[in-house]
Backbone of each chain as nested JSON, in Angstrom:
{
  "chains": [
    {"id": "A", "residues": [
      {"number": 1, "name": "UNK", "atoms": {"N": [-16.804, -2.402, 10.352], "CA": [-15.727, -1.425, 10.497], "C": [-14.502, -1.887, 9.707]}},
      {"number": 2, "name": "UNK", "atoms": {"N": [-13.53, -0.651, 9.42], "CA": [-12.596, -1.536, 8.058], "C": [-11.366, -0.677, 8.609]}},
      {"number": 3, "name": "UNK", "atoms": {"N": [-10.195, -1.627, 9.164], "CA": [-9.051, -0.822, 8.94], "C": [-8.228, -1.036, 8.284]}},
      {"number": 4, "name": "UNK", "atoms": {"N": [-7.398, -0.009, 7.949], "CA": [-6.782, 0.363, 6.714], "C": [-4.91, 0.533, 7.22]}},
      {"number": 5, "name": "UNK", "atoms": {"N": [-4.24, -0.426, 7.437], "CA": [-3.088, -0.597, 7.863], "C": [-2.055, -0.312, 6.689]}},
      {"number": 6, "name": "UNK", "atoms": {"N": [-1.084, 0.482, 6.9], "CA": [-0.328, 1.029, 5.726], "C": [1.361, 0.295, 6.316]}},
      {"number": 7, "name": "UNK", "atoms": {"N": [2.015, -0.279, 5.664], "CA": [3.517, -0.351, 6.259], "C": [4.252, -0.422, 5.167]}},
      {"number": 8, "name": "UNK", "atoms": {"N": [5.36, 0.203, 5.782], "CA": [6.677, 0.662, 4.533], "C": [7.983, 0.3, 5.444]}},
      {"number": 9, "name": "UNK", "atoms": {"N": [8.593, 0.197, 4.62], "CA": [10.203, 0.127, 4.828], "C": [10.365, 1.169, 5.736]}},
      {"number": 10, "name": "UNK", "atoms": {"N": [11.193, 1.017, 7.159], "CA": [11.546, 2.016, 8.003], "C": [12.983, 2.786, 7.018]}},
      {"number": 11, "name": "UNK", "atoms": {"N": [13.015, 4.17, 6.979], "CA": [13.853, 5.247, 6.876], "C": [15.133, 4.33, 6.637]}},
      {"number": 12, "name": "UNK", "atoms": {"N": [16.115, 4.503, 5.886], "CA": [17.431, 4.006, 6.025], "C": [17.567, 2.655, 5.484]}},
      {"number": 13, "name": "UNK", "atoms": {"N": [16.358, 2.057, 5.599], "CA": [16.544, 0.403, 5.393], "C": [16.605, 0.296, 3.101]}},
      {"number": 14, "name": "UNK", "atoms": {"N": [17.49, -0.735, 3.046], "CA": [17.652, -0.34, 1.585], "C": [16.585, -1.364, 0.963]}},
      {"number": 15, "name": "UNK", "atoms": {"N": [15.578, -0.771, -0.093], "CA": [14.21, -1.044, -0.471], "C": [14.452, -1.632, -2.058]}},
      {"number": 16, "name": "UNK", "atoms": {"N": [15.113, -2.264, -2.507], "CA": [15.29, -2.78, -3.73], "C": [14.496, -3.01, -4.565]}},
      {"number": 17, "name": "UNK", "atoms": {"N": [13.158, -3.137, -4.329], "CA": [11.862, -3.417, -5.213], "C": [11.425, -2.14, -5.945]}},
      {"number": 18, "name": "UNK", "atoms": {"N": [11.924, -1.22, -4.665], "CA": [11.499, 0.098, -4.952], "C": [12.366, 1.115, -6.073]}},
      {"number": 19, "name": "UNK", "atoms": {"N": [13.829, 0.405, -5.822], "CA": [14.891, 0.833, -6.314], "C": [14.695, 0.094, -8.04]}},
      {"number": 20, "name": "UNK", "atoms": {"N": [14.169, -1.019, -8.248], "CA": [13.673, -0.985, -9.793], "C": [12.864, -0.819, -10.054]}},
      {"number": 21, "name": "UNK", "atoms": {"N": [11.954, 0.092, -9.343], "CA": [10.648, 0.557, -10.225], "C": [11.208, 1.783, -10.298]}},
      {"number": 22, "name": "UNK", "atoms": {"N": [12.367, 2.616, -9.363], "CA": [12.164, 3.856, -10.158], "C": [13.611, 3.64, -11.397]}},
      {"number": 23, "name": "UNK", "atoms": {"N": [14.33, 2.441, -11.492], "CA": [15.025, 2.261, -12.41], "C": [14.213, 2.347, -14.226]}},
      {"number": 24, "name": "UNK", "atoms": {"N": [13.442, 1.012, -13.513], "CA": [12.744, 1.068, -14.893], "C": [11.714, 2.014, -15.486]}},
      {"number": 25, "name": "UNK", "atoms": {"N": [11.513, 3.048, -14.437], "CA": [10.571, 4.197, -15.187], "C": [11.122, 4.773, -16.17]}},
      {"number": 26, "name": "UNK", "atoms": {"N": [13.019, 5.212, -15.329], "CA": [13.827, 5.696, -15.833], "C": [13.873, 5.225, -17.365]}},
      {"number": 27, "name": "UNK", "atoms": {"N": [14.127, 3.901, -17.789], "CA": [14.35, 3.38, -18.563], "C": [13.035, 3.83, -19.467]}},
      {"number": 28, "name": "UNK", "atoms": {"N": [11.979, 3.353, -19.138], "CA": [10.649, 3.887, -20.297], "C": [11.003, 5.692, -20.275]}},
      {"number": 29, "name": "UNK", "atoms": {"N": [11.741, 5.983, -20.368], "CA": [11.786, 7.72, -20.576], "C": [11.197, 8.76, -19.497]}},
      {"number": 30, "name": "UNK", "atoms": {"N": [10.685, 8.168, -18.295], "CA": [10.526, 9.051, -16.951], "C": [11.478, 9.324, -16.657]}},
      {"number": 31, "name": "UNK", "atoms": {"N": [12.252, 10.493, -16.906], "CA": [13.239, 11.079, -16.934], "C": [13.779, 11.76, -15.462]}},
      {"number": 32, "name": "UNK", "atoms": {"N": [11.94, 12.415, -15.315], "CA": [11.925, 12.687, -13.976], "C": [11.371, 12.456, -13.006]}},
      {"number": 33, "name": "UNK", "atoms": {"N": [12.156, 11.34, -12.423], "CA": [11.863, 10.173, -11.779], "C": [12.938, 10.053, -11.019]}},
      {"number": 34, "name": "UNK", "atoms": {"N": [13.006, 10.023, -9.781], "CA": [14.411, 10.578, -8.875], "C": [14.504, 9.526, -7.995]}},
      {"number": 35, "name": "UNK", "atoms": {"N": [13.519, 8.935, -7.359], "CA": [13.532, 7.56, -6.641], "C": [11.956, 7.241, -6.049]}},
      {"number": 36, "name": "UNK", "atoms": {"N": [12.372, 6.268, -5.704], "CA": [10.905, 5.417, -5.237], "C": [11.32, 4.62, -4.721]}},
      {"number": 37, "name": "UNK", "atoms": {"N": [10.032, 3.891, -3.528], "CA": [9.909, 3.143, -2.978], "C": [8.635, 2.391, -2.617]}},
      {"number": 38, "name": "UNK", "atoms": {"N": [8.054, 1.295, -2.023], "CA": [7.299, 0.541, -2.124], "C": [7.078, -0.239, -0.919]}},
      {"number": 39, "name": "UNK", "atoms": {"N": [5.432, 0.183, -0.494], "CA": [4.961, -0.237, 0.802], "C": [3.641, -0.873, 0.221]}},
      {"number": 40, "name": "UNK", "atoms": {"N": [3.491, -1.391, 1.523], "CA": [1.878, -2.408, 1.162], "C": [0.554, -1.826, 2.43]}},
      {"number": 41, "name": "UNK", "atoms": {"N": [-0.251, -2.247, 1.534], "CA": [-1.673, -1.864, 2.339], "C": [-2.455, -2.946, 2.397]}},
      {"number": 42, "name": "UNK", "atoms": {"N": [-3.172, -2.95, 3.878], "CA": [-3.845, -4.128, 4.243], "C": [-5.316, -3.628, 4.423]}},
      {"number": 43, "name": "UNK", "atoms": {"N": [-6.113, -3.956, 3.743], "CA": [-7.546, -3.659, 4.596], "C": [-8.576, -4.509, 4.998]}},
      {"number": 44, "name": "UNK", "atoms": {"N": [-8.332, -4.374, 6.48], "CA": [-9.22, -5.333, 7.443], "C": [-10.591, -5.195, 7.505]}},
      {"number": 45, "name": "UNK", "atoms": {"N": [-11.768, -6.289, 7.389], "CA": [-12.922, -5.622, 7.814], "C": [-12.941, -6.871, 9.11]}},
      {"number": 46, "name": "UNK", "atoms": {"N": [-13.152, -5.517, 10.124], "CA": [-13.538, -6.157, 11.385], "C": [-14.825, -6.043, 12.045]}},
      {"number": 47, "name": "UNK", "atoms": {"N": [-15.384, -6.87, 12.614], "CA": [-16.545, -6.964, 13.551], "C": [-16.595, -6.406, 14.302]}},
      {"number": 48, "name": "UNK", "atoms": {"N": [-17.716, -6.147, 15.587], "CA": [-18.504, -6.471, 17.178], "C": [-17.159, -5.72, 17.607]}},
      {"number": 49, "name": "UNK", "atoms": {"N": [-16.401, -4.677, 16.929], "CA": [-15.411, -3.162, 17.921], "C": [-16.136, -1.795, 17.689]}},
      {"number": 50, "name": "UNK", "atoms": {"N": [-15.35, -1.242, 18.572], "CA": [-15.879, -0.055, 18.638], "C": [-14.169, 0.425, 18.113]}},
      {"number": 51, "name": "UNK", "atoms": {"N": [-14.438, 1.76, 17.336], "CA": [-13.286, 2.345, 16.466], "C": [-11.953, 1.902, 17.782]}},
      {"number": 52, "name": "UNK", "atoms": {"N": [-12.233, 2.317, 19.051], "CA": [-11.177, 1.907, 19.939], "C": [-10.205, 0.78, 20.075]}},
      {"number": 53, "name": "UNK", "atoms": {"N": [-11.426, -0.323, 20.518], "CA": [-11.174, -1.621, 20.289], "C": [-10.536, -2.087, 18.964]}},
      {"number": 54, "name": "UNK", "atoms": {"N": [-11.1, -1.951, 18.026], "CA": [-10.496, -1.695, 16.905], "C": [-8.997, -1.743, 16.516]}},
      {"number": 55, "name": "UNK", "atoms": {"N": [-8.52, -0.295, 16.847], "CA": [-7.222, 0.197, 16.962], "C": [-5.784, -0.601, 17.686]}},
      {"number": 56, "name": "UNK", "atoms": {"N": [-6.963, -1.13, 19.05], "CA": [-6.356, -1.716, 19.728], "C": [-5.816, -3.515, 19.385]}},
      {"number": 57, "name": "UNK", "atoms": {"N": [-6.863, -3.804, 18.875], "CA": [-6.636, -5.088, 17.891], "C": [-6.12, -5.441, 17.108]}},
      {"number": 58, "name": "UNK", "atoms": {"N": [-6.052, -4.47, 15.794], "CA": [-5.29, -4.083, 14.779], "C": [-3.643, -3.642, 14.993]}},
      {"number": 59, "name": "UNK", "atoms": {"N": [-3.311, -3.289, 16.786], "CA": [-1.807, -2.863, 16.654], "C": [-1.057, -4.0, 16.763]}},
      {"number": 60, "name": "UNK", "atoms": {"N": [-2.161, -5.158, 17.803], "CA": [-1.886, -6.346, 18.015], "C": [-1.463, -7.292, 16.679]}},
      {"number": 61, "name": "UNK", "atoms": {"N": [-2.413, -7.091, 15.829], "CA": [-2.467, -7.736, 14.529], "C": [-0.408, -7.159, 13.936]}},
      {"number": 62, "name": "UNK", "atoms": {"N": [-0.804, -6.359, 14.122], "CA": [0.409, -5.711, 13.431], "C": [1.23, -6.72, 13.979]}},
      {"number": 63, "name": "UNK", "atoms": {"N": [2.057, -5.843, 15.659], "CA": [3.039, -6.699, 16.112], "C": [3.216, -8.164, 15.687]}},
      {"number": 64, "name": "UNK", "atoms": {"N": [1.989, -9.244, 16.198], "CA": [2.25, -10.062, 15.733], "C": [2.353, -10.685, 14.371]}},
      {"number": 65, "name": "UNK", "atoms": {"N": [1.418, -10.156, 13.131], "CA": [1.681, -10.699, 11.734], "C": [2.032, -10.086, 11.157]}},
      {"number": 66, "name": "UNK", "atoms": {"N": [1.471, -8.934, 10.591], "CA": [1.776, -8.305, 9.54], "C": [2.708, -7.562, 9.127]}},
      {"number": 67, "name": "UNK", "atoms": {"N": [3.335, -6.799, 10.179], "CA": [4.592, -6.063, 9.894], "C": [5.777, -6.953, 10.31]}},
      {"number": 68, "name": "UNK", "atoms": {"N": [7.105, -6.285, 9.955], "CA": [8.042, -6.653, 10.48], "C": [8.668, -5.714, 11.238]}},
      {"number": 69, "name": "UNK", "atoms": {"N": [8.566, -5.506, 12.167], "CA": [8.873, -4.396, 13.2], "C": [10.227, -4.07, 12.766]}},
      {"number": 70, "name": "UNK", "atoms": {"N": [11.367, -4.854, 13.273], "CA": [12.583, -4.368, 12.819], "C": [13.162, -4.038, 11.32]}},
      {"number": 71, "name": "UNK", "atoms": {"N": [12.124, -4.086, 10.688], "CA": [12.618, -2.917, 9.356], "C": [11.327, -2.21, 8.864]}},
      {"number": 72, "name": "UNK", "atoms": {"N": [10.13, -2.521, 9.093], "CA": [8.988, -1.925, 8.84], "C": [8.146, -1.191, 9.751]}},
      {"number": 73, "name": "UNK", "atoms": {"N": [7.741, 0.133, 9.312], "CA": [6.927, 0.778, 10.122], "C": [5.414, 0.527, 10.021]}},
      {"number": 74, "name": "UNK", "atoms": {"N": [4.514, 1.042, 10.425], "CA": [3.013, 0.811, 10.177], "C": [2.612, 1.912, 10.811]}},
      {"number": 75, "name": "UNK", "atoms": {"N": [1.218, 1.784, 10.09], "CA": [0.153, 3.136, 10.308], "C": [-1.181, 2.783, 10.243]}},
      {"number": 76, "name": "UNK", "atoms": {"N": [-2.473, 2.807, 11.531], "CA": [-3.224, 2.269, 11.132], "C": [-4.643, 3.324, 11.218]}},
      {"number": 77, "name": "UNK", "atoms": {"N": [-5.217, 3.186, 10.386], "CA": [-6.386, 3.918, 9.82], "C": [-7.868, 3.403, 10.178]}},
      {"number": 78, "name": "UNK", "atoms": {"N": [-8.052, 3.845, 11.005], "CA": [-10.335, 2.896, 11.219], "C": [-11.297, 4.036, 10.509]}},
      {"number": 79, "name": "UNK", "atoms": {"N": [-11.892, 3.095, 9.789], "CA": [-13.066, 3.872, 8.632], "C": [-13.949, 3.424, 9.405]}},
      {"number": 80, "name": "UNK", "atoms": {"N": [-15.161, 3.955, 9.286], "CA": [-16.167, 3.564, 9.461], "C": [-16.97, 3.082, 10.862]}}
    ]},
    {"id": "B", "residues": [
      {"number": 1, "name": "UNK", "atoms": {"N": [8.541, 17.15, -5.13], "CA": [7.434, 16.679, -5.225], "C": [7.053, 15.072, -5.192]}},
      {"number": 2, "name": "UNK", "atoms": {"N": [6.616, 14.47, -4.122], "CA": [6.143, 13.374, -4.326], "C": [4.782, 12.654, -4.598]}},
      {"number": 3, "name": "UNK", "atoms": {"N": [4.832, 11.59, -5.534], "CA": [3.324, 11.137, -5.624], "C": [3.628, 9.969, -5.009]}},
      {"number": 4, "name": "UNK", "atoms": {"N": [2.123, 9.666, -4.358], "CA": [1.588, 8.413, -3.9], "C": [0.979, 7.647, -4.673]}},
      {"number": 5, "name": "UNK", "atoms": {"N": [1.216, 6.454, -5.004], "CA": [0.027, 5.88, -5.768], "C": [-0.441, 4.42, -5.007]}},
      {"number": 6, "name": "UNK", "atoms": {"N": [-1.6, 4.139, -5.06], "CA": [-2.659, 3.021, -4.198], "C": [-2.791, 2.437, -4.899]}},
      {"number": 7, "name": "UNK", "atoms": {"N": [-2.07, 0.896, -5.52], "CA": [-2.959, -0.284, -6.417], "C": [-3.681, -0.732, -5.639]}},
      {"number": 8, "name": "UNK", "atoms": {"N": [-4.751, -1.525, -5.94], "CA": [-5.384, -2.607, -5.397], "C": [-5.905, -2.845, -6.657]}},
      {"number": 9, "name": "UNK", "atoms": {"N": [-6.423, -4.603, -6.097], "CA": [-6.82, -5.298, -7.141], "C": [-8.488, -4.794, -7.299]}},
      {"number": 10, "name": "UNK", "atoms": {"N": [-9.563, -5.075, -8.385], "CA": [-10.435, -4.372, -8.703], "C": [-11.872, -4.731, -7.929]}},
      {"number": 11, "name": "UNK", "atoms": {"N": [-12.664, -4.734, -7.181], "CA": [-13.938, -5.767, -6.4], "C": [-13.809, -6.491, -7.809]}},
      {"number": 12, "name": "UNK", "atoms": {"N": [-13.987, -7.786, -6.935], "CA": [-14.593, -9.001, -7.7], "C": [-13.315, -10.288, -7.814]}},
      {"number": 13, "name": "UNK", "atoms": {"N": [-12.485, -9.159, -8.032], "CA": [-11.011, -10.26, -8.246], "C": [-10.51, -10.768, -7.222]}},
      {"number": 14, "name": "UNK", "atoms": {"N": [-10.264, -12.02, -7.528], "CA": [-9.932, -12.667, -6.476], "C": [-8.627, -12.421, -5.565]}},
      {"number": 15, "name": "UNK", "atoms": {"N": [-8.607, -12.455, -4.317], "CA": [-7.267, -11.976, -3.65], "C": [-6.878, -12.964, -2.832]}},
      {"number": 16, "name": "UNK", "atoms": {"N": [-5.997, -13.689, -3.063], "CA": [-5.307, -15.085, -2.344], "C": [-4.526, -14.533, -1.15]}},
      {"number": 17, "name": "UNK", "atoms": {"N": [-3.959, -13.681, -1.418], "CA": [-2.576, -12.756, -0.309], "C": [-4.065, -12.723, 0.926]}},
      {"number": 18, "name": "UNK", "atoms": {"N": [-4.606, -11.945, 0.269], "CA": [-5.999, -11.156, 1.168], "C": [-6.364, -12.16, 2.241]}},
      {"number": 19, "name": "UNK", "atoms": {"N": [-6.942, -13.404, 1.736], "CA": [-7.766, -14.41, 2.249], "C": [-6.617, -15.025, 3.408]}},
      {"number": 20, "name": "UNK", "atoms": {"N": [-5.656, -15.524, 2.941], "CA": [-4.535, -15.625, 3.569], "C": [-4.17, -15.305, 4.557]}},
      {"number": 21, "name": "UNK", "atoms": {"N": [-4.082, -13.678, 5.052], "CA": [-4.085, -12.894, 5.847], "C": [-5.313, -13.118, 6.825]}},
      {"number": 22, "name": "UNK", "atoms": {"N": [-6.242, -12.727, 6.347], "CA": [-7.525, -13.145, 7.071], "C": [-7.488, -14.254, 7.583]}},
      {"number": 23, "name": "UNK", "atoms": {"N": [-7.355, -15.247, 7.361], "CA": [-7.23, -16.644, 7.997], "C": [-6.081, -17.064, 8.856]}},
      {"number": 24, "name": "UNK", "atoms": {"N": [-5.177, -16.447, 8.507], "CA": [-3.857, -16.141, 9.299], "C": [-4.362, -15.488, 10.923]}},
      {"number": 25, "name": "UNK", "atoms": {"N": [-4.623, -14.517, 10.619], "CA": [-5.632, -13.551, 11.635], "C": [-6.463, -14.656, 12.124]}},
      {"number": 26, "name": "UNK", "atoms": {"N": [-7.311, -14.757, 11.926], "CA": [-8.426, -15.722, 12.874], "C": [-7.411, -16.89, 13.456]}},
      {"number": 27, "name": "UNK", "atoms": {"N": [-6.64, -17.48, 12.856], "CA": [-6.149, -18.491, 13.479], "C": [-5.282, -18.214, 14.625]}},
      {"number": 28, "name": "UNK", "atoms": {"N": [-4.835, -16.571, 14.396], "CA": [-4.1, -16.709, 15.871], "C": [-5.098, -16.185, 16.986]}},
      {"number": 29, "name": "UNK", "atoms": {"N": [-6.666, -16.4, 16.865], "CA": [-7.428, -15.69, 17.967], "C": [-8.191, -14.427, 17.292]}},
      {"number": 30, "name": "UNK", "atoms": {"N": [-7.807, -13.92, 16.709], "CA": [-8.249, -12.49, 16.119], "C": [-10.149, -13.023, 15.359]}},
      {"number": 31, "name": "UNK", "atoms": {"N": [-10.852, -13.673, 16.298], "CA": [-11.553, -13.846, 15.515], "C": [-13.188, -12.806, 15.257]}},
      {"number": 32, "name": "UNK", "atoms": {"N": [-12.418, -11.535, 15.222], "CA": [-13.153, -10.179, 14.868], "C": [-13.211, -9.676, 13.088]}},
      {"number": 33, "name": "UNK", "atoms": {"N": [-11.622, -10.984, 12.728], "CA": [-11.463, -10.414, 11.349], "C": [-12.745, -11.238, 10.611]}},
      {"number": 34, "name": "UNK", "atoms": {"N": [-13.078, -10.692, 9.319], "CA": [-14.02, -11.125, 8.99], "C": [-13.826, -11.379, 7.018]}},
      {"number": 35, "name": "UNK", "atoms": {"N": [-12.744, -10.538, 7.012], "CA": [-11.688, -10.545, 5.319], "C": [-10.591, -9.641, 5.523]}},
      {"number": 36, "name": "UNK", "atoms": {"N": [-10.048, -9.589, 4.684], "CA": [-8.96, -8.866, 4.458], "C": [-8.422, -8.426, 2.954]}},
      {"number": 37, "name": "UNK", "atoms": {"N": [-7.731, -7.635, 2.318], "CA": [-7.957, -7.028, 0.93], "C": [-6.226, -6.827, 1.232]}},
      {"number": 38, "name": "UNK", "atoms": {"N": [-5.093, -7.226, 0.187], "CA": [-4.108, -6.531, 0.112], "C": [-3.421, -5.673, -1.347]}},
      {"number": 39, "name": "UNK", "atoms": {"N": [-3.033, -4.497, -0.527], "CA": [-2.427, -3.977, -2.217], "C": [-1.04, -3.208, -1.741]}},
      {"number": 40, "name": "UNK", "atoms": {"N": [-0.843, -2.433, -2.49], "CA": [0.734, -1.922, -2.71], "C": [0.485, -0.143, -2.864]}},
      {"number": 41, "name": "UNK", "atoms": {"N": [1.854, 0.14, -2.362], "CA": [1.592, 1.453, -2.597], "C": [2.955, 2.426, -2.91]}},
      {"number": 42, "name": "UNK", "atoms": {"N": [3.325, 2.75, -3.713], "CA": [4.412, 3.191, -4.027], "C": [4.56, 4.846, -4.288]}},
      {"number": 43, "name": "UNK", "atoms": {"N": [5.609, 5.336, -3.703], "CA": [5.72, 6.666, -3.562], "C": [7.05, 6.896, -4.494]}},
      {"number": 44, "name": "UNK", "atoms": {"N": [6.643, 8.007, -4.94], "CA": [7.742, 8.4, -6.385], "C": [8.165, 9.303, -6.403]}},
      {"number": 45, "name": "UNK", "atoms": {"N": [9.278, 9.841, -6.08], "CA": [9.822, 10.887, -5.672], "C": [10.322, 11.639, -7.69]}},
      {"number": 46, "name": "UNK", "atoms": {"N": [9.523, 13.165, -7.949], "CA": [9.618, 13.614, -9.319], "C": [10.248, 14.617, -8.805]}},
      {"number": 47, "name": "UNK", "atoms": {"N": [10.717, 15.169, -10.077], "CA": [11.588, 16.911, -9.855], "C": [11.224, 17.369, -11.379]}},
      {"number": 48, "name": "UNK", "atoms": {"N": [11.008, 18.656, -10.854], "CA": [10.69, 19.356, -11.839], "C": [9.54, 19.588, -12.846]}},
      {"number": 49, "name": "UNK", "atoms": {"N": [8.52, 19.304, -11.983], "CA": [7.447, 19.27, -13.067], "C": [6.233, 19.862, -11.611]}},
      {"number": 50, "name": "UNK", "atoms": {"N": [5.151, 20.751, -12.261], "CA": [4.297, 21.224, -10.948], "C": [3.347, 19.603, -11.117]}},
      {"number": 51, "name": "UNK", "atoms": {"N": [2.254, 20.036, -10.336], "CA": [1.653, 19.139, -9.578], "C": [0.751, 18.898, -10.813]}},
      {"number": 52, "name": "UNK", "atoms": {"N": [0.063, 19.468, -11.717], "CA": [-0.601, 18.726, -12.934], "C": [0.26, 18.285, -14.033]}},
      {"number": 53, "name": "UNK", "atoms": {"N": [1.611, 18.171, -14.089], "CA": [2.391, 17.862, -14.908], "C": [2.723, 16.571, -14.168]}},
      {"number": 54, "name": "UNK", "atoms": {"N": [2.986, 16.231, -13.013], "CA": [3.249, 15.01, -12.641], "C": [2.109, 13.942, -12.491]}},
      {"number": 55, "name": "UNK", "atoms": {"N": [0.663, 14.81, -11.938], "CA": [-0.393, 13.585, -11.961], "C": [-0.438, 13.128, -13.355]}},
      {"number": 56, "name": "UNK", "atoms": {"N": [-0.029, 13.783, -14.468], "CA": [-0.414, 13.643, -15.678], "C": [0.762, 12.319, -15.62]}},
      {"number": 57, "name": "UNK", "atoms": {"N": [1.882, 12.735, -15.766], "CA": [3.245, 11.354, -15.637], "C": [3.057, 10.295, -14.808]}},
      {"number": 58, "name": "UNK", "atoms": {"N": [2.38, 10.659, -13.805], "CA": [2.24, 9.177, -12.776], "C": [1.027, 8.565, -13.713]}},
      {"number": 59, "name": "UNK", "atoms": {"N": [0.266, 9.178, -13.931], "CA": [-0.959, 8.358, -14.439], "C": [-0.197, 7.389, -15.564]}},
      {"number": 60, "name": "UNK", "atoms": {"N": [0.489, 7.952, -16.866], "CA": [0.94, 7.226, -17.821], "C": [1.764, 6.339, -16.907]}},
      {"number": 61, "name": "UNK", "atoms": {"N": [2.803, 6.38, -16.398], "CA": [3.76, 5.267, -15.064], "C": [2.489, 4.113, -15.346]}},
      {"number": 62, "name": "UNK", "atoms": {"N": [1.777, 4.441, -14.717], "CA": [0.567, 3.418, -13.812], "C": [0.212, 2.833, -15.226]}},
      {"number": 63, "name": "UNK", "atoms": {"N": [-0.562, 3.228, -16.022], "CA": [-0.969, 2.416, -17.375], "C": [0.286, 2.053, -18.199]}},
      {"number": 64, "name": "UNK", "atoms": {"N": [1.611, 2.013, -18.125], "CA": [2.823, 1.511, -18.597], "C": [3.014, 0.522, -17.893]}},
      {"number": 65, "name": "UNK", "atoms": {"N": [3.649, 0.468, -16.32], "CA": [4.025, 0.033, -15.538], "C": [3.485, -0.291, -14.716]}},
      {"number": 66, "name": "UNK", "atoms": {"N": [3.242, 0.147, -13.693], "CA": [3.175, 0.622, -12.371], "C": [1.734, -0.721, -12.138]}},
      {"number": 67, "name": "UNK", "atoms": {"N": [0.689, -0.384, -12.974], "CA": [-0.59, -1.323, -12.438], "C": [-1.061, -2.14, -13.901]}},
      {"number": 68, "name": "UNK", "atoms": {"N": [-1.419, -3.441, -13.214], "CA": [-2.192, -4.276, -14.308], "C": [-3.439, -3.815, -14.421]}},
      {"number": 69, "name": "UNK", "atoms": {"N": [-3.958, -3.341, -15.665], "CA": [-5.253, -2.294, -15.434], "C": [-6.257, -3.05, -15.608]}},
      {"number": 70, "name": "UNK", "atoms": {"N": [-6.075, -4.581, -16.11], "CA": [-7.03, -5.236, -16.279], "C": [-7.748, -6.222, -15.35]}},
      {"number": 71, "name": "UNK", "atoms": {"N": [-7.048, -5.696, -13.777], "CA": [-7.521, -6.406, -12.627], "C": [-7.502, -5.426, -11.491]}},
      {"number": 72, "name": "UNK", "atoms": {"N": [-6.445, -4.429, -11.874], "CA": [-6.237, -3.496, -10.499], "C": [-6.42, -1.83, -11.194]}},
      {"number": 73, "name": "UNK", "atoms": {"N": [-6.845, -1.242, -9.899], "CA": [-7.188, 0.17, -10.323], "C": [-6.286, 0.625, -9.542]}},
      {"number": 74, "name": "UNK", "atoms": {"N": [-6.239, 2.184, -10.067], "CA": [-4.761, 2.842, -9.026], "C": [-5.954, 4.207, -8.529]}},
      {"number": 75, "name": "UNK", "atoms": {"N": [-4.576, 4.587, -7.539], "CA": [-5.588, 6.037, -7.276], "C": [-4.173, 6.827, -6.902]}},
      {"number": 76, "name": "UNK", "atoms": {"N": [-4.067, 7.926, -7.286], "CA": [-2.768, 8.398, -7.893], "C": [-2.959, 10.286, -6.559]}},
      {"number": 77, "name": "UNK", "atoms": {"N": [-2.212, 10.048, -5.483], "CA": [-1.75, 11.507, -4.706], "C": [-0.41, 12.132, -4.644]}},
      {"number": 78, "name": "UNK", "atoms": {"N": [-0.431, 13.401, -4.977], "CA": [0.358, 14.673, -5.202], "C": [0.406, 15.175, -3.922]}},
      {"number": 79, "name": "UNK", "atoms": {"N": [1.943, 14.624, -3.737], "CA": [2.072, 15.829, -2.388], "C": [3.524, 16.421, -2.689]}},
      {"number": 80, "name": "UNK", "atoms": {"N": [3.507, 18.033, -1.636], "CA": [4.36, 18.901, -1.569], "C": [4.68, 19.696, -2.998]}}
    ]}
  ]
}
């Protein structure tokens, strides 16, 4: 089973990585190119769960490693 | 109009972040994980162009900028 954990910068929080990629598009002549920002994707393959268990493991995973709660949101996805 | 775009690195290539994570994971107990894969995902906020005029611009972004094509593949979504 494989989940597919998505996290981005929460709303409001200022994303600077994101803020020079849509600088430098600008710069190569993407003219129209208005802003951007930049989140990361994790994909887990997990064992011996059921999609439930799963979910339930993976929020755990979150809280404790992967996100940063107080500026990052998350979203988590079970394939398979 | 915004696009989504999904790097990840390509099967085969090696992913240090990935493994990392995964082992991170097992070590705090999580021992359901079995790998882990990380990539990036950046959303690009365009104006003025319909929805085959921009997949067409994100795609060039991505082979300019945006992705190293010689390790990572993109997968490029149009929304609104």
């Amino acid at each position: 089973m494989k989940a597919i954990v998505h996290i981005g910068l929460k709303p409001g929080v200022l994303d600077p990585q994101g803020r020079a990629i849509a600088r430098s598009l600008v710069d190569l002549g993407f003219d129209e190119v208005s802003g951007a920002r930049q989140g990361k994707v994790i994909e887990i393959d997990i064992s011996g769960k059921n999609a439930d268990q799963a979910r339930e493991s993976v929020t755990k995973m979150c809280e404790k490693l992967l996100a940063n709660t107080v500026i990052e949101s998350y979203r988590i996805d079970i394939e398979g």
